[in-house]
CHARMM-style PDB file with segment names, atoms N, HN, CA, C and O in Angstrom:
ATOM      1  N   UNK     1      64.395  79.866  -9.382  1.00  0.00      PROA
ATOM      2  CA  UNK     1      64.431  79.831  -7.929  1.00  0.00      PROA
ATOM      3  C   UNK     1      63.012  79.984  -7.375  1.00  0.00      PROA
ATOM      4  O   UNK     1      62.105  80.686  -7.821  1.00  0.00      PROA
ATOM      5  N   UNK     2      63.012  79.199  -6.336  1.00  0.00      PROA
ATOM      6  HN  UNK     2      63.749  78.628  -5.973  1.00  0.00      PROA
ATOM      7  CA  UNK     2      61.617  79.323  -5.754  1.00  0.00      PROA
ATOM      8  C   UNK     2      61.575  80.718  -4.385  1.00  0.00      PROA
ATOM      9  O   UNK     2      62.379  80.919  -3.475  1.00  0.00      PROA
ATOM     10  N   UNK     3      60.357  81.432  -4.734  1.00  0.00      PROA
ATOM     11  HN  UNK     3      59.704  81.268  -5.473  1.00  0.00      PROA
ATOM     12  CA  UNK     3      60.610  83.027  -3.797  1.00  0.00      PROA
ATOM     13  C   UNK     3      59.231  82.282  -2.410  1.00  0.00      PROA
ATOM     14  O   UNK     3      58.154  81.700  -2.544  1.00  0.00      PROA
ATOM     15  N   UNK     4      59.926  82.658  -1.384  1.00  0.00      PROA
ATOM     16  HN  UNK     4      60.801  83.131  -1.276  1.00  0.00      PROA
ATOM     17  CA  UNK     4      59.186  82.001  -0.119  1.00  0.00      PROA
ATOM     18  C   UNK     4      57.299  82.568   0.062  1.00  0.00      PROA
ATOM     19  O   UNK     4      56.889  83.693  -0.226  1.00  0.00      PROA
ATOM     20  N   UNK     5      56.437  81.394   0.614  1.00  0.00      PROA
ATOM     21  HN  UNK     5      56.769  80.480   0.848  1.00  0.00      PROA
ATOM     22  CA  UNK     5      55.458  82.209   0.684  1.00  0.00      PROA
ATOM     23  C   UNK     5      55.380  83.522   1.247  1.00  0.00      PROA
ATOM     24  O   UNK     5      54.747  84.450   0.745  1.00  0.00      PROA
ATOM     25  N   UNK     6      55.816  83.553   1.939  1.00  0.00      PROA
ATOM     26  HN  UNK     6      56.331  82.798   2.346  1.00  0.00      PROA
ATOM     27  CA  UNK     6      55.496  85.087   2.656  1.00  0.00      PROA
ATOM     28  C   UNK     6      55.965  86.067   1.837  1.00  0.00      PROA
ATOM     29  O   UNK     6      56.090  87.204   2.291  1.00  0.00      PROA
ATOM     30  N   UNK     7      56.266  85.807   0.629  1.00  0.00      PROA
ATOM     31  HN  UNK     7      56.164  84.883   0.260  1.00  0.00      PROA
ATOM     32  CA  UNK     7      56.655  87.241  -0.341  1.00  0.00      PROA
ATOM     33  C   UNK     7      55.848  87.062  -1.216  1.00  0.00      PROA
ATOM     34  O   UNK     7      56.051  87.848  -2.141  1.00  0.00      PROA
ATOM     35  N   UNK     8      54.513  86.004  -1.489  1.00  0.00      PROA
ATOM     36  HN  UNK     8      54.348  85.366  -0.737  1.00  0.00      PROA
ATOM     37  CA  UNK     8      53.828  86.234  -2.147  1.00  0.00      PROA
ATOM     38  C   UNK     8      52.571  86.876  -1.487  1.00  0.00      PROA
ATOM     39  O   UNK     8      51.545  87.227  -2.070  1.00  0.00      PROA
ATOM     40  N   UNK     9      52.862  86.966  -0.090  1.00  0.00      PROA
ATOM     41  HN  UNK     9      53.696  86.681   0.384  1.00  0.00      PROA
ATOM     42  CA  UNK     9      51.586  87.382   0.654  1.00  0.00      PROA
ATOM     43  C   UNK     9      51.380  88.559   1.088  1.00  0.00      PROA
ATOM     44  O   UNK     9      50.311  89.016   1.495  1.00  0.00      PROA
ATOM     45  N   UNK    10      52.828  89.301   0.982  1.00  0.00      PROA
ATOM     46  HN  UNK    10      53.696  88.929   0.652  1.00  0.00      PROA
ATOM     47  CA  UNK    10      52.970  90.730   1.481  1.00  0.00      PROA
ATOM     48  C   UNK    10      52.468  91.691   0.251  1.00  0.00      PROA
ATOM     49  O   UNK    10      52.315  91.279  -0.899  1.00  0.00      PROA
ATOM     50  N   UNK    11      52.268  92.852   0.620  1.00  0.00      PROA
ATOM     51  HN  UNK    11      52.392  93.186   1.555  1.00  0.00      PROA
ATOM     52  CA  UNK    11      51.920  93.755  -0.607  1.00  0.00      PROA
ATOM     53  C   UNK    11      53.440  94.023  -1.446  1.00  0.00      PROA
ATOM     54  O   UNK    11      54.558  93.627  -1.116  1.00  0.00      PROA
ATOM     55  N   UNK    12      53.012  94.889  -2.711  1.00  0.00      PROA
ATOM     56  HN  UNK    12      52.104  95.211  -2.979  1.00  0.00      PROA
ATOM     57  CA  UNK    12      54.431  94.814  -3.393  1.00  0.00      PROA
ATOM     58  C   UNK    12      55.273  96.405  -2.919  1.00  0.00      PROA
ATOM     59  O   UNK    12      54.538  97.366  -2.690  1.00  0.00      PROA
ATOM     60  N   UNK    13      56.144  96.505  -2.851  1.00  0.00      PROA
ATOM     61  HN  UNK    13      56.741  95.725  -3.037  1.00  0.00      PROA
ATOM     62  CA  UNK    13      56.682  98.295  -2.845  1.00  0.00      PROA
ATOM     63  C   UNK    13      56.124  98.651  -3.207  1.00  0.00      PROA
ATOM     64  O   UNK    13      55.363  98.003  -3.924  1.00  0.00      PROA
ATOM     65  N   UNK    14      55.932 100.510  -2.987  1.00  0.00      PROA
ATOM     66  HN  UNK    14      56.551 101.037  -2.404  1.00  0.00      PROA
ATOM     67  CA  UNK    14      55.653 101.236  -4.163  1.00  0.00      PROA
ATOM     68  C   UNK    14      56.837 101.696  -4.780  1.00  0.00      PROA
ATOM     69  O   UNK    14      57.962 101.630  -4.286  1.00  0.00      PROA
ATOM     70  N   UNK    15      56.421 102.343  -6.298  1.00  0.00      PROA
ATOM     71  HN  UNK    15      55.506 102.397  -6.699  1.00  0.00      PROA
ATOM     72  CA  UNK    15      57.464 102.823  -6.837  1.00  0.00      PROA
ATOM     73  C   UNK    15      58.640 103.811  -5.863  1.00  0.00      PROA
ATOM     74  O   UNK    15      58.354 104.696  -5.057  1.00  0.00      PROA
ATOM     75  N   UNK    16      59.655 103.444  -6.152  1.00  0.00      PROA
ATOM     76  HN  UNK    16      59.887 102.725  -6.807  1.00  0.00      PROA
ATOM     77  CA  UNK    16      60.302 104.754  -5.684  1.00  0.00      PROA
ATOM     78  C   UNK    16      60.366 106.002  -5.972  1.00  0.00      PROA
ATOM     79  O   UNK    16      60.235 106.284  -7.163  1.00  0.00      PROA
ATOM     80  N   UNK    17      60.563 107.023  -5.072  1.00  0.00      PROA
ATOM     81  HN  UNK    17      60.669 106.795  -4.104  1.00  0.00      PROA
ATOM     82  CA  UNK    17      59.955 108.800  -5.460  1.00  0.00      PROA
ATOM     83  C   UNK    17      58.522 108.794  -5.299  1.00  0.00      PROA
ATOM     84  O   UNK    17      57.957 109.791  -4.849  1.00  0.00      PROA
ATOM     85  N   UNK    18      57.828 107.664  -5.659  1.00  0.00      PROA
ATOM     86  HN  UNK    18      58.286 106.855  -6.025  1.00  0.00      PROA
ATOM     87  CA  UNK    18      56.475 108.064  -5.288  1.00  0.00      PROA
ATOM     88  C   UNK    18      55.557 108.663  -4.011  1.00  0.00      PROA
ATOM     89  O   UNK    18      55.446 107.944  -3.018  1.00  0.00      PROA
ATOM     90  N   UNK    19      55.184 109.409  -4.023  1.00  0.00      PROA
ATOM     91  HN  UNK    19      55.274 109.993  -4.829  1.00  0.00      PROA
ATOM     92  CA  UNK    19      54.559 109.749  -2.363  1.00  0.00      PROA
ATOM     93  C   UNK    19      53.123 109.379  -2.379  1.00  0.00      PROA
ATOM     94  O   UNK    19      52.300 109.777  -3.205  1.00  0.00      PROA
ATOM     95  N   UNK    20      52.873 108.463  -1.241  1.00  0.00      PROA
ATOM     96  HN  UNK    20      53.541 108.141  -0.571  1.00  0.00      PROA
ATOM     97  CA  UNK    20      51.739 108.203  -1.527  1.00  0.00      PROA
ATOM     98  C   UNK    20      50.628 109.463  -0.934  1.00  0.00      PROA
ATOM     99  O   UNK    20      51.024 109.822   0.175  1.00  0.00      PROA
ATOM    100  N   UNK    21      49.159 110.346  -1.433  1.00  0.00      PROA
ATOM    101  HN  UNK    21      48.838 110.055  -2.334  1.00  0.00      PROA
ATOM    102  CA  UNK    21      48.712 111.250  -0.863  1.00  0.00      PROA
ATOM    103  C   UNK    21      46.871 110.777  -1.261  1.00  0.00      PROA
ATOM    104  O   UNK    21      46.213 110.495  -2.263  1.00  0.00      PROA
ATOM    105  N   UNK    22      46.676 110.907   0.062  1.00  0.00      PROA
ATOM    106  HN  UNK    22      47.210 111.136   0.875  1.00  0.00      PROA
ATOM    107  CA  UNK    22      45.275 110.542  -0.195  1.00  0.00      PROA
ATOM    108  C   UNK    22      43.882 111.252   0.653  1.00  0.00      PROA
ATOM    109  O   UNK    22      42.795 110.938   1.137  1.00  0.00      PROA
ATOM    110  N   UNK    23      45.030 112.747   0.382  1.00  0.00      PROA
ATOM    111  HN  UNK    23      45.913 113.003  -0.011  1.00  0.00      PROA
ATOM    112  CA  UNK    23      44.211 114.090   0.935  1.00  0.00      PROA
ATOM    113  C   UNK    23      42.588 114.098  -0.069  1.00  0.00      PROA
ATOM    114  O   UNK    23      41.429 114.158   0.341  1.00  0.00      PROA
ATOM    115  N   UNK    24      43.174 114.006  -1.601  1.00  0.00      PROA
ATOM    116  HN  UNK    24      44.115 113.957  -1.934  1.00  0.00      PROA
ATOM    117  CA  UNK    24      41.727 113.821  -2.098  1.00  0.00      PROA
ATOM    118  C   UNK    24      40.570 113.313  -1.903  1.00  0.00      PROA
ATOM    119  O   UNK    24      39.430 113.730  -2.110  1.00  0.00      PROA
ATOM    120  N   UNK    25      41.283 111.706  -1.190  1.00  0.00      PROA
ATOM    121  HN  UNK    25      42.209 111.368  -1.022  1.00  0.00      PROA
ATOM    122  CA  UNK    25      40.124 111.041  -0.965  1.00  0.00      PROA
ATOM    123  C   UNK    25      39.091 111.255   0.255  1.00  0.00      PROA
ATOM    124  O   UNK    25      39.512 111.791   1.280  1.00  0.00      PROA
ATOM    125  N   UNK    26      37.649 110.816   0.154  1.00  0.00      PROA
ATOM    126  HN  UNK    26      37.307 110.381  -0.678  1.00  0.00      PROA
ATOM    127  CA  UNK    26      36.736 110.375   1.166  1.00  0.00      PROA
ATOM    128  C   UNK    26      36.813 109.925   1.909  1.00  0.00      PROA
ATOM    129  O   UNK    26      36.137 108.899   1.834  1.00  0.00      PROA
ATOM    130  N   UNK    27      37.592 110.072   3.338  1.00  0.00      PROA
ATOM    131  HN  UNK    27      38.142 110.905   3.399  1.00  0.00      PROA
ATOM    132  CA  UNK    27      37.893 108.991   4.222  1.00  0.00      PROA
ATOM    133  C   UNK    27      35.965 108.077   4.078  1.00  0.00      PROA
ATOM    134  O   UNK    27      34.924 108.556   3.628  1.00  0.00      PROA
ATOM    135  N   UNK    28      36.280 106.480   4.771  1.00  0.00      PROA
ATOM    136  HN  UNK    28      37.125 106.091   5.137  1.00  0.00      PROA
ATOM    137  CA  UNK    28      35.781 105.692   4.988  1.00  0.00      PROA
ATOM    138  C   UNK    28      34.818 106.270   6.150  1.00  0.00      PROA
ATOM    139  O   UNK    28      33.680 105.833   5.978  1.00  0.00      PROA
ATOM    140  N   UNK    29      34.880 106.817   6.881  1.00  0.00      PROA
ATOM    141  HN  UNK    29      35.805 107.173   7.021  1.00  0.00      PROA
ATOM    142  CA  UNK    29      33.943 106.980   7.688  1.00  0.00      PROA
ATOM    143  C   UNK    29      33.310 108.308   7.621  1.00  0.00      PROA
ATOM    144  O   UNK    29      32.287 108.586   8.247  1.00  0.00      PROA
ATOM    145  N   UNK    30      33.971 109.162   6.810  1.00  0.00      PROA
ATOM    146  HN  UNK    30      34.801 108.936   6.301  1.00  0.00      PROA
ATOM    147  CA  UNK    30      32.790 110.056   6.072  1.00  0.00      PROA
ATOM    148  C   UNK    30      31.750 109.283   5.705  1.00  0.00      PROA
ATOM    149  O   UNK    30      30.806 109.288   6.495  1.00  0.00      PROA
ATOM    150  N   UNK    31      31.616 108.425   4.454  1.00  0.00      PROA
ATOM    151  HN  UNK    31      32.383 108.421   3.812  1.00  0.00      PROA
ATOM    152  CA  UNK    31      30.518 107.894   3.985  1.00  0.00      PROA
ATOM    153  C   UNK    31      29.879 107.263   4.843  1.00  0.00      PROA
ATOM    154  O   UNK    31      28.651 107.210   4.899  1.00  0.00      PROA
ATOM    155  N   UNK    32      30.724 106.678   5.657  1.00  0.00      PROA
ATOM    156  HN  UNK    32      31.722 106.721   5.612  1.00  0.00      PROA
ATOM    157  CA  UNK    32      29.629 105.331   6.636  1.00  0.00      PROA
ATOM    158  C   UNK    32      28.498 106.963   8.047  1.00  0.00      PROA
ATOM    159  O   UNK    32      27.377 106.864   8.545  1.00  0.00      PROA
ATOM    160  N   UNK    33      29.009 107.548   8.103  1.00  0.00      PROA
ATOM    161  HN  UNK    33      29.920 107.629   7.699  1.00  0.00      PROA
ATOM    162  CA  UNK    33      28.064 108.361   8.694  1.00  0.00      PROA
ATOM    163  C   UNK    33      27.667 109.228   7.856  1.00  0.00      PROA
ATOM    164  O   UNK    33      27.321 110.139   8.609  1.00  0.00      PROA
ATOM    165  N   UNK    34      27.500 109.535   6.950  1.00  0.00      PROA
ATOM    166  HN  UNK    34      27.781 108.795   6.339  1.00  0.00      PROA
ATOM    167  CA  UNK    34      26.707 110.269   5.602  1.00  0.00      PROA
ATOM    168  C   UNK    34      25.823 109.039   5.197  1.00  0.00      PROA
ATOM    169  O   UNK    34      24.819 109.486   4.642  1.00  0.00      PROA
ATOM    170  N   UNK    35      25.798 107.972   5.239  1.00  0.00      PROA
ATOM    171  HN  UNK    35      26.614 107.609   5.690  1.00  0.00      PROA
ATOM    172  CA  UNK    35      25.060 106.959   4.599  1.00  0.00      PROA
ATOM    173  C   UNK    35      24.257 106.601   5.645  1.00  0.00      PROA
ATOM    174  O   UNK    35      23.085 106.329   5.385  1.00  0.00      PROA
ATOM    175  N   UNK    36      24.772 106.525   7.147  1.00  0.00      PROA
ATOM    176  HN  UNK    36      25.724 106.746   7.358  1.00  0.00      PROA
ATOM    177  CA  UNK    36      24.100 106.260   8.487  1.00  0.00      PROA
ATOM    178  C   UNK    36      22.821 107.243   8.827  1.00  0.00      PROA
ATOM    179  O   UNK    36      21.789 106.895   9.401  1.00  0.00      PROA
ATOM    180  N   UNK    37      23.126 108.490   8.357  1.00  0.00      PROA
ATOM    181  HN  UNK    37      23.964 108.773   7.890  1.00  0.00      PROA
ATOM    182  CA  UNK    37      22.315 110.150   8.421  1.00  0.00      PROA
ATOM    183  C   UNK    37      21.174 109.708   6.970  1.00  0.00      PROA
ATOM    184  O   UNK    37      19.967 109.583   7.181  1.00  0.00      PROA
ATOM    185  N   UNK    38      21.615 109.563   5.919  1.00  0.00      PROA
ATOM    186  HN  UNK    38      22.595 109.664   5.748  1.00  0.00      PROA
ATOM    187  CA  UNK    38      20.452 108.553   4.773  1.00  0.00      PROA
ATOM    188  C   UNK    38      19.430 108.314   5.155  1.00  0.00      PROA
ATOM    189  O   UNK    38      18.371 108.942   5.179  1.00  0.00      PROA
ATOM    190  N   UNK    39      19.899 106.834   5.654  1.00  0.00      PROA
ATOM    191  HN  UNK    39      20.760 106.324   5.634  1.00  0.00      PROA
ATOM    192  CA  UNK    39      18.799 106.071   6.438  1.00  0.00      PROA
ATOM    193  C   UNK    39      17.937 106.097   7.008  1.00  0.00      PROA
ATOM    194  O   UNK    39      16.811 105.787   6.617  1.00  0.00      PROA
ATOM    195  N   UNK    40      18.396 106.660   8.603  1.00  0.00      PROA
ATOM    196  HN  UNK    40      19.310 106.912   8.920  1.00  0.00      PROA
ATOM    197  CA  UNK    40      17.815 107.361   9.356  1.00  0.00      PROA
ATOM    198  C   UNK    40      16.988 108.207   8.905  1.00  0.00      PROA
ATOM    199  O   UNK    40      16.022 108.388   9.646  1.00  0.00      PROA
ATOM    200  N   UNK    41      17.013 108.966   7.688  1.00  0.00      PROA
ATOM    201  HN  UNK    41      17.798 108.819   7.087  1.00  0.00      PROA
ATOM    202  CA  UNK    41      16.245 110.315   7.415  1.00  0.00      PROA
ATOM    203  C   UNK    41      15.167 110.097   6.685  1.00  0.00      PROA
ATOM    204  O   UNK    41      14.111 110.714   6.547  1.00  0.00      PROA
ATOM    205  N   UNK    42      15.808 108.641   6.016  1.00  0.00      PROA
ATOM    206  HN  UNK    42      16.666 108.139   6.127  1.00  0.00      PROA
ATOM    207  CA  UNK    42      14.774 108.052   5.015  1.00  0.00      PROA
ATOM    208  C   UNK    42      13.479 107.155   6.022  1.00  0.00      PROA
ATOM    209  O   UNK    42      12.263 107.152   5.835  1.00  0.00      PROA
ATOM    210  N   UNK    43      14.102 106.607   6.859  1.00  0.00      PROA
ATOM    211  HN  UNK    43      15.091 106.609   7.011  1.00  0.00      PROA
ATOM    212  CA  UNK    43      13.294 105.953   8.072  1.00  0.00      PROA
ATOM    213  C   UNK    43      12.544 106.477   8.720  1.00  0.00      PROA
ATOM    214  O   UNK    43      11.417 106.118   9.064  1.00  0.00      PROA
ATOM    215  N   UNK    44      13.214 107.545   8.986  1.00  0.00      PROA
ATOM    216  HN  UNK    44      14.129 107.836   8.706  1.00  0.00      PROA
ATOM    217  CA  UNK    44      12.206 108.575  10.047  1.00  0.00      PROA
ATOM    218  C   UNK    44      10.698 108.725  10.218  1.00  0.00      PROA
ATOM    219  O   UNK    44      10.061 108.526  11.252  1.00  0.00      PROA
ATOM    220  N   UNK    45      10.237 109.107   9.035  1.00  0.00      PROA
ATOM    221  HN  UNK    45      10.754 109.268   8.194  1.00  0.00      PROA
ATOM    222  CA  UNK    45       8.354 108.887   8.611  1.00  0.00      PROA
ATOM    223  C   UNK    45       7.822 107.918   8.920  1.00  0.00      PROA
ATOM    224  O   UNK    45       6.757 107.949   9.536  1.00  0.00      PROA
ATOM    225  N   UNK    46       8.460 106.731   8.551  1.00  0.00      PROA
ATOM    226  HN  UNK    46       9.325 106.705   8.050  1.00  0.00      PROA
ATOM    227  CA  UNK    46       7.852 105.197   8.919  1.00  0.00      PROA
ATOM    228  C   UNK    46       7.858 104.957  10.039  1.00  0.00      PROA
ATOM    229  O   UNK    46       6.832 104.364  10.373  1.00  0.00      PROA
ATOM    230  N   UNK    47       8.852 105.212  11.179  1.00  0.00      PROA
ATOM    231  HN  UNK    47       9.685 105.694  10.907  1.00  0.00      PROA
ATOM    232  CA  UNK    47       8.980 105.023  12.304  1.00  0.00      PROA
ATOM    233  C   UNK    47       9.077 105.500  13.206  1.00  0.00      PROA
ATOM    234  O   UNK    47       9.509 104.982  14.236  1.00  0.00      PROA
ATOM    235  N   UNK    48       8.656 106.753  13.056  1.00  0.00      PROA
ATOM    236  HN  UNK    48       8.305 107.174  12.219  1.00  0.00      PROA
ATOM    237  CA  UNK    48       8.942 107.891  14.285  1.00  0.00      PROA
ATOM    238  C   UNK    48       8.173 107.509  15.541  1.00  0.00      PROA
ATOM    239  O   UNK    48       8.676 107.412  16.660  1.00  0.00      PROA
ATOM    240  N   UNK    49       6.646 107.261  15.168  1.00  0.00      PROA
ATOM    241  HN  UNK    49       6.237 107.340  14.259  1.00  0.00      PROA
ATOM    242  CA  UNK    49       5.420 106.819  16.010  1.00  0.00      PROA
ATOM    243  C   UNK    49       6.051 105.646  17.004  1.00  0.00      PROA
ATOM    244  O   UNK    49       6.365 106.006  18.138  1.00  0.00      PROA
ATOM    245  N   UNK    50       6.249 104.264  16.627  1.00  0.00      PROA
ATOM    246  HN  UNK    50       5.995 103.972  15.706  1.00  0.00      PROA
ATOM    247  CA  UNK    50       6.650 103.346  17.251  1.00  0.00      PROA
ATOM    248  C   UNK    50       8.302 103.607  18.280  1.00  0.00      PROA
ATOM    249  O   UNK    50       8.735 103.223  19.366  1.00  0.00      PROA
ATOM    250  N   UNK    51       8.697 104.326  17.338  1.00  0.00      PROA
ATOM    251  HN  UNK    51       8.345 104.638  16.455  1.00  0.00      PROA
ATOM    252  CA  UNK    51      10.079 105.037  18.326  1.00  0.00      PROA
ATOM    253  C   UNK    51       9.383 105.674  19.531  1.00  0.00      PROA
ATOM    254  O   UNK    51       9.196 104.981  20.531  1.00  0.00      PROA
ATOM    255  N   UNK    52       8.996 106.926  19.499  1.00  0.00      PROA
ATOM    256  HN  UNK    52       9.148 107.490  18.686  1.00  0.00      PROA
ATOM    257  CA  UNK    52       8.449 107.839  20.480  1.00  0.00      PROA
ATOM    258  C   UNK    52       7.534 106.757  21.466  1.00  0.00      PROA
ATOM    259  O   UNK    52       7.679 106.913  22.679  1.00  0.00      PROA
ATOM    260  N   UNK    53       6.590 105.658  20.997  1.00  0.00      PROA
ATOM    261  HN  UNK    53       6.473 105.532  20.012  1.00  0.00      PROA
ATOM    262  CA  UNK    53       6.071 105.088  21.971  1.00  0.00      PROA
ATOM    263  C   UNK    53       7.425 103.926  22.709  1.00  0.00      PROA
ATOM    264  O   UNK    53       7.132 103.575  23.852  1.00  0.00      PROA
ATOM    265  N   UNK    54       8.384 103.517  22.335  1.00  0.00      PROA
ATOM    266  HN  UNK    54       8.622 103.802  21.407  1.00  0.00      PROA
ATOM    267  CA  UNK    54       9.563 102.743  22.940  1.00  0.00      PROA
ATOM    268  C   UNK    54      10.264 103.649  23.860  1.00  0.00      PROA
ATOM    269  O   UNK    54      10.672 103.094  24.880  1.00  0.00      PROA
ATOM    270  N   UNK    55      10.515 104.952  23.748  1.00  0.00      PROA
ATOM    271  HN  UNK    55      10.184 105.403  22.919  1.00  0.00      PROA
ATOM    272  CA  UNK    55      10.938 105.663  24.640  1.00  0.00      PROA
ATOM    273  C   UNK    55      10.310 106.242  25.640  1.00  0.00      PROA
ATOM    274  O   UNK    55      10.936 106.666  26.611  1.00  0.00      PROA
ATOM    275  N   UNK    56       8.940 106.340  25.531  1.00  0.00      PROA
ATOM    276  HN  UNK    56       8.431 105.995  24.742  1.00  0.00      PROA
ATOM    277  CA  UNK    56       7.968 106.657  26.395  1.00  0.00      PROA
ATOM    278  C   UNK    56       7.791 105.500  27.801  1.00  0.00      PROA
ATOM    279  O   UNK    56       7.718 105.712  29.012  1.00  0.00      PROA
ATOM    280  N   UNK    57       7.762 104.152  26.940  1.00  0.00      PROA
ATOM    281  HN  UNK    57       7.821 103.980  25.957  1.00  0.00      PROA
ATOM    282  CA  UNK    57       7.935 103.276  27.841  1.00  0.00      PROA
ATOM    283  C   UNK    57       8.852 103.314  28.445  1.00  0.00      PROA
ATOM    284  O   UNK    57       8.901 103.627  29.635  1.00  0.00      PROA
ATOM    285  N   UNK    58       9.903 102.956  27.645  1.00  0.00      PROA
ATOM    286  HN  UNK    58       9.863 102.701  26.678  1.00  0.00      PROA
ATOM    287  CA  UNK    58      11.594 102.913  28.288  1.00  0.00      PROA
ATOM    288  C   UNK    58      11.319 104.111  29.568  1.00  0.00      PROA
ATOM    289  O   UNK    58      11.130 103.763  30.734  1.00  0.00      PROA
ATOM    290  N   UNK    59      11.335 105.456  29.153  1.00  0.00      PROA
ATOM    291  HN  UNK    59      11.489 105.738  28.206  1.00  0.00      PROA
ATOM    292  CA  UNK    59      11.096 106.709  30.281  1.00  0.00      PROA
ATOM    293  C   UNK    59      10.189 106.213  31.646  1.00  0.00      PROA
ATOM    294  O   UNK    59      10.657 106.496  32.749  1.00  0.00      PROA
ATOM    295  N   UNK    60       8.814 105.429  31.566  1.00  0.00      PROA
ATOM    296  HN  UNK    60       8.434 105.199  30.671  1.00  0.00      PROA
ATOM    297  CA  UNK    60       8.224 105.284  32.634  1.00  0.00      PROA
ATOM    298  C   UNK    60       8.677 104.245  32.973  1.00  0.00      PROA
ATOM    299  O   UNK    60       8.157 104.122  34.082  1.00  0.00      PROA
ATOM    300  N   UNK    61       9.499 103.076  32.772  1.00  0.00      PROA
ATOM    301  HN  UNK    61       9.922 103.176  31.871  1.00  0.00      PROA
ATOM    302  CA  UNK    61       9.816 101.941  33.452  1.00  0.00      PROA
ATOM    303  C   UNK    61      10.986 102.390  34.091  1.00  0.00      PROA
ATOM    304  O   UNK    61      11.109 101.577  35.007  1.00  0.00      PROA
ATOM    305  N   UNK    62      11.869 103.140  34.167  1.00  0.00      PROA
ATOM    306  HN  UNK    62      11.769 103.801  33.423  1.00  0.00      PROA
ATOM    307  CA  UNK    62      12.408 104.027  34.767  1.00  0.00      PROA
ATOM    308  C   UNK    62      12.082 104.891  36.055  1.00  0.00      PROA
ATOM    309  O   UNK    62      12.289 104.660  37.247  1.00  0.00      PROA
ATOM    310  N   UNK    63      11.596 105.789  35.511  1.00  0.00      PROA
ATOM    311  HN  UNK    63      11.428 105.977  34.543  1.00  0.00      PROA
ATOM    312  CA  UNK    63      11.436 107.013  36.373  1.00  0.00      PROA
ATOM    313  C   UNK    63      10.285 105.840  37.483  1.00  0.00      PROA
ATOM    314  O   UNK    63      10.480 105.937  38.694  1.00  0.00      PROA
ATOM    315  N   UNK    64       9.538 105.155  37.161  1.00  0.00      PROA
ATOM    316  HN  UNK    64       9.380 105.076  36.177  1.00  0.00      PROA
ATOM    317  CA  UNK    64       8.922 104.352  37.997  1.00  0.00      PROA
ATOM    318  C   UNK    64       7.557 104.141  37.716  1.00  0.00      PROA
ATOM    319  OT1 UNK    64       6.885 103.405  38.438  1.00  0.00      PROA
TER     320      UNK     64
END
């Protein structure tokens, strides 16, 4: 017998009795802002100078 596409496209059950628990894991956006904080920290030295002068500007084109 032929089984329709859409049952090859869906995910499969899980076992039964199984509970799924995924207290252990790392949520996804732990890492993406632990990896975001990285960067930044690793960047910082190289670019602090050119930052502080972009905001300086930004501040006086502002205030006037």
């Amino acid at each position: 017998m032929h089984q329709p596409i859409s049952g090859l496209l869906s995910p499969p059950d899980p076992p039964a009795g199984r509970v799924r628990d995924d207290r252990g894991d790392v949520p996804g956006w732990v890492m993406v802002t632990l990896m975001t904080a990285i960067v930044i920290a690793a960047l910082t030295p190289f670019v602090s100078e050119e930052l502080m002068g972009l905001l300086r500007q930004a501040f006086a084109m502002v205030s006037g």
